[in-house]
N, C-alpha and C positions, 0 to 999 in steps of 0.2 A: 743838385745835392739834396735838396727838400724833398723832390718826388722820388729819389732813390732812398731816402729813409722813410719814406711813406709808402713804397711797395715792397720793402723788408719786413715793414710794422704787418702790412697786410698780410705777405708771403705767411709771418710768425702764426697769424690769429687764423691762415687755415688751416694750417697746422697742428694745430693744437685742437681747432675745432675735429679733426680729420680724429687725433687719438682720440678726443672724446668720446666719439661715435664708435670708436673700439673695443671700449672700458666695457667688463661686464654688467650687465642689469642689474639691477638690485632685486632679488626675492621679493620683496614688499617696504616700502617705506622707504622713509630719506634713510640713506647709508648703507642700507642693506640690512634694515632691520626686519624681521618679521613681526607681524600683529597678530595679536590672537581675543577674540572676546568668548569670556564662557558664557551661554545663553541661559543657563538653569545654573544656578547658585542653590546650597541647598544651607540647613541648618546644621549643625552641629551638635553631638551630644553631651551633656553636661553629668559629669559623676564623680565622687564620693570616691577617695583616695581608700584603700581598706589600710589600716594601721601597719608600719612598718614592722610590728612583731606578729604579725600573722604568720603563722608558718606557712614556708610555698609548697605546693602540692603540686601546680601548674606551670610549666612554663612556656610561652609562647613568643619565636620570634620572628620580626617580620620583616624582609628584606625588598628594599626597591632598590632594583637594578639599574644600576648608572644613574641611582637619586643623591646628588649631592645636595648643599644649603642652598644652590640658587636655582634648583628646580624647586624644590619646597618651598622659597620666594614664590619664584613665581604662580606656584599653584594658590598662593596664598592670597594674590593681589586677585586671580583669576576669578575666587571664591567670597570678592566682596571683605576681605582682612580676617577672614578666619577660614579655621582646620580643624579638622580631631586632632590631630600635634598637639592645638599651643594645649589640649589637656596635660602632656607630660611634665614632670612636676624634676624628673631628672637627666641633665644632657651631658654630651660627653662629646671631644671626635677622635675618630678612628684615623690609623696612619695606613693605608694602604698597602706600601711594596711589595713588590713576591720576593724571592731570594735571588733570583737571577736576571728581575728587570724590575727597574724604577716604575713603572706603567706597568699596573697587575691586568688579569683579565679576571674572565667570572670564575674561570676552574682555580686559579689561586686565591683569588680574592674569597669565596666562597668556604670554599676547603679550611678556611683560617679562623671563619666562624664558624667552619661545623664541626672542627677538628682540636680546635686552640693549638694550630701549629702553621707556620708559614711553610708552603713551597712553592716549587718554581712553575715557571710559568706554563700554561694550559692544563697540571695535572688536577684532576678530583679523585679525592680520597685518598690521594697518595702521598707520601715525602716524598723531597728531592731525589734521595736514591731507591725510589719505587716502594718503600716499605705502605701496607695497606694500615691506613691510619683510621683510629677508633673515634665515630663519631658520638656526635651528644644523643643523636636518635640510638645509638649501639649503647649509650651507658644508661640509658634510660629501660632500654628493654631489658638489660642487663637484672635492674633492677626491680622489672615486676610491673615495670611503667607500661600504658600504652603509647602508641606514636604513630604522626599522620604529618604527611606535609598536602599542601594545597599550591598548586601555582598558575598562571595564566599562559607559559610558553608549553610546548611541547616536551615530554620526558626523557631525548636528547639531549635537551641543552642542560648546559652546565651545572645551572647552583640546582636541581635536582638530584643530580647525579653527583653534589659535592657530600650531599646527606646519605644517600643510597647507594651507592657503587664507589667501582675501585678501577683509575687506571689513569695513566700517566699521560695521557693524550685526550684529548676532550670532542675530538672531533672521530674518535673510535665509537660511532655509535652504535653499530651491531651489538660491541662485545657491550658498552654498557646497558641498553635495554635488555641484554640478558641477562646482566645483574640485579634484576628487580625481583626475577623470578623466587629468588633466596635472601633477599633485601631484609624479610622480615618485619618491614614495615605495614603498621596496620592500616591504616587510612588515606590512599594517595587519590588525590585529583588534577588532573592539567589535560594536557591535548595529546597528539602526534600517533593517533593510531595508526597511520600509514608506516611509520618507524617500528612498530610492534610485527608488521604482516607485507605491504606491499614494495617497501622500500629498503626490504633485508635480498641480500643475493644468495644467504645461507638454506632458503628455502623455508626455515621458521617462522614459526605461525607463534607467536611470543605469545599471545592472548592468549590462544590454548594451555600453553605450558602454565602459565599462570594460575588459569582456572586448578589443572590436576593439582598444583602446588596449593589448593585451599583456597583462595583468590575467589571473593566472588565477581567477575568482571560485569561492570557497566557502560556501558556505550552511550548512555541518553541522561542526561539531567533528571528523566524522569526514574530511568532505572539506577541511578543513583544515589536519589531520594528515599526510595525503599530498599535498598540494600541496605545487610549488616556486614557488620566484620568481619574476617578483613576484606578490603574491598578496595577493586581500583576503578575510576571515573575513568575513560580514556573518551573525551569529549568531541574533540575536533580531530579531522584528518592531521595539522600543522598544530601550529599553537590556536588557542582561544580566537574565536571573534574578535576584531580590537570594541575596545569598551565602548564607543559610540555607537556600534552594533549588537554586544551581547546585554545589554543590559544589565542586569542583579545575579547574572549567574555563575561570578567569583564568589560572590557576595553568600548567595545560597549556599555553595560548596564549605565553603568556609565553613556554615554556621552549622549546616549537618556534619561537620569532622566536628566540629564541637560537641555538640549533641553524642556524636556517638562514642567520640573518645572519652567524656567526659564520664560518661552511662556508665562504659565498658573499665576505665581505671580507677572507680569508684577511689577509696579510700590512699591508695599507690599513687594515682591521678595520671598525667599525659604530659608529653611534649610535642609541640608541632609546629613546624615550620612553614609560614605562610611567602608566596613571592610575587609582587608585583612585578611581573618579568619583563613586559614587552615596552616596559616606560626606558630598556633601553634600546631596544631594536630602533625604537622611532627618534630617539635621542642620534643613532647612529645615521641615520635618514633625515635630519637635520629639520623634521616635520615636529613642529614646536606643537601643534593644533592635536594632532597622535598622541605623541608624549603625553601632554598633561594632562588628556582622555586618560591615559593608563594610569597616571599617580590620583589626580581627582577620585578613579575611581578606587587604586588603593584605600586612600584617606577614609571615604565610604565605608569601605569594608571594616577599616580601623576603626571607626564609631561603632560597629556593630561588637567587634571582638572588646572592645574597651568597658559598653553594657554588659554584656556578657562576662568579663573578667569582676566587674561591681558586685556583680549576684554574688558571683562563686566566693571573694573574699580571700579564697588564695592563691592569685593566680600571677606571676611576673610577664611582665609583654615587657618584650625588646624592640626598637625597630632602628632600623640600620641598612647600611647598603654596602654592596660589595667594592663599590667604585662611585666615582662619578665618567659620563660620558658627554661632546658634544663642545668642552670648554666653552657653557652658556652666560652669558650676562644679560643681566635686565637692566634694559636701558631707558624703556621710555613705560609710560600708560597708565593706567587711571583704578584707584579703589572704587569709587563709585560707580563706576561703568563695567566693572571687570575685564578690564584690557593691558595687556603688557605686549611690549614692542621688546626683543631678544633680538641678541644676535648670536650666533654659533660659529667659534671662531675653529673648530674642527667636526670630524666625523667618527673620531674616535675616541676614548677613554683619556682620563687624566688623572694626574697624580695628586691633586687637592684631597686636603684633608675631608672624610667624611661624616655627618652629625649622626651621633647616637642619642637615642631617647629611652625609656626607663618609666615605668610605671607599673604599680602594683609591690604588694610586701618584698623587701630586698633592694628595690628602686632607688635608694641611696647608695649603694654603694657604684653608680652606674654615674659618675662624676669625670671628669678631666679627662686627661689627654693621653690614650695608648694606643699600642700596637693592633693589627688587627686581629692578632694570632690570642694579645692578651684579654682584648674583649670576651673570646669566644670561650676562655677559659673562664673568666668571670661568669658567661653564663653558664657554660657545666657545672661552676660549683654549687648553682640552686638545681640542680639536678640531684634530688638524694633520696 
């Protein structure tokens, strides 16, 4: 009887040893956590609120894609406990949904802030029943303003095209890169020249159209740089280098659409839309090391536009995100080391509420808890 429940006991324990050896790996760590250390930690910039009755003449808002509050965690621990963030003096979060799914993506979620209207799911610029919806860059030029957005993915993807075009499917991008041609937007920079010329079946050569429409087109950082108005960067074949590769050259871009917008709308002044884009590609790629390459390097660029906004004295920056992606949690890791152990319990977007911050004259009223669609109408109304 003994030896039969001792080769049951034993039968049981290889057994189990047998699943074990089954179970998948773990990515990195105990449990399946991934580790990340950031090797350069940098400073932060410190600045001078300008008075909340300054009139805004400027507005600026900045979106990171699939940046919920526990990416911004995490980039925080990564960075040694500080960010250009903790500067925002006002916060708020945003409710996501599109109209026709719980789980938005970037062409609704986007569209809601550049539109102040919810629709359904994948369109930009559009309502639910296709009506072509007037963005904050459209009421801006409307009114004598200049306007420029700046982003890191290609002129395809979504929340470019939530600001600049019109169409109910997000993944039509023939017809939207031809929408840029009459966008009327002054100052665009981001990637995807191959989506302008090699990777159209319609035989267009979008760059060219561009240029006859006024455009002066840039190809290179460098002819970028010395371009005036209007003017399009079209940097990379896809999107941007990821940021551990391109170095300061969101950063650059950004700060020449300032410069010129700034020149160019003298007294009227500008709006322009900045987008950390590919902090959610890498979020969807469940590559934590990626990701917080892209937002790290946002936050950067945010100290730049944050000095910049100090000078000028009338300037509102928003920063916000369309979504959060990735369902991430910080689980483990160290302030003093700059390390965080994550885990990512999916590869796609999530319905968590997202943090809005608020800085510069107007920045109080950028407080509590709305819609996505209400946000974006809060910041049209500093649009005057």
């Amino acid at each position: 009887m003994k030896s039969t429940i001792l080769r049951a006991l034993a039968g049981a324990a290889m057994m189990l040893l047998s699943a074990a050896a089954m179970l998948p790996a773990c990515k990195s760590g105990e449990k399946g956590l991934q580790y990340y250390t950031e090797a350069h930690p940098y400073e932060i910039v410190q600045v001078q609120e300008p008075p909340q009755s300054n009139a805004v003449r400027n507005v600026i808002l900045i979106i990171g894609d699939g940046m919920g509050l526990e990416q911004v965690s995490c980039a925080w621990v990564l960075n040694r406990g500080k960010l250009n963030f903790d500067n925002f003096t006002a916060t708020g979060l945003s409710r996501t949904w599109c109209t026709d799914q719980l789980i938005t993506d970037s062409g609704a979620g986007g569209t809601a802030l550049a539109a102040g209207v919810k629709t359904a799911y994948s369109h930009v610029g559009t309502s639910p029943d296709s009506t072509e919806l007037t963005t904050i860059l459209d009421k801006a030029r409307a009114l004598g303003k200049k306007t420029g957005v700046a982003v890191t993915c290609h002129f395809a993807d979504a929340t470019p095209c939530d600001f600049c075009c019109h169409n109910d499917y997000r993944y039509n991008q023939e017809d939207l890169i031809a929408d840029y041609v009459d966008c009327g937007v002054d100052y665009l920079s981001g990637g995807g020249l191959d989506w302008f010329t090699t990777k159209r079946t319609d035989g267009r050569d979008i760059t060219k159209e561009m240029a006859a429409a006024g455009y002066n087109v840039a190809l290179t950082e460098e002819a970028l740089m010395a371009a005036e108005l209007p003017v399009i960067g079209i940097l990379s074949p896809d999107n941007l280098p990821v940021a551990q590769e391109r170095g300061d050259l969101f950063r650059h871009t950004v700060s020449r659409g300032l410069d010129l917008l700034s020149a160019a709308g003298g007294e009227r002044g500008f709006v322009m839309m900045l987008e950390g884009s590919c902090i959610d590609d890498w979020l969807h790629g469940n590559r934590i090391d990626l990701a917080m390459g892209e937002l790290l390097d946002l936050d950067r660029t945010l100290g730049d536009v944050l000095k910049w906004a100090e000078a000028d004295g009338h300037t509102l920056v928003v920063v916000t995100a369309d979504h959060a992606t990735g369902s991430l949690t910080l689980q483990d890791g160290s302030l003093t080391e700059g390390r965080i152990g994550v885990y990512f319990a999916s590869e796609s977007h999530n319905g968590i509420a997202v943090p809005v911050y608020a800085w510069g004259p107007g920045s109080d009223a950028f407080r509590g808890i709305r819609e996505n669609d209400e946000w974006g109408r809060m910041i049209a109304s500093f649009v005057q």
